[in-house]
C-alpha angles and dihedrals in degrees: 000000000000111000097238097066096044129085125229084267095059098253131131131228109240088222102044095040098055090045091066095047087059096047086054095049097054097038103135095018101102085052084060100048086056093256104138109145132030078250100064092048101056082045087060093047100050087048093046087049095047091048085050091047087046090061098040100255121142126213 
């Protein structure tokens, strides 16, 4: 187990743990989906918004 994630006893802690195993899991994700900036992130959320307002849909 990685060390920042584990207490002086040598136990994890369940959230945090698993935290990291997601991170690991979707490193590089976000590359293949086009995201490659914060920018185009928050590009991809206010259109999405918009599309979501459009239809009447509120978030």
């Amino acid at each position: 187990m990685d060390e920042t994630f584990v207490n002086d006893e040598g136990v994890a802690n369940s959230a945090v743990y698993a935290m990291k195993i997601l991170q690991m899991q979707m490193e590089g994700e976000a590359e293949k989906a086009g995201f490659l900036s914060e920018e185009d992130i928050s590009a991809w959320i206010t259109a999405f918004r918009r599309e979501e307002n459009a239809e009447g849909k509120l978030i």
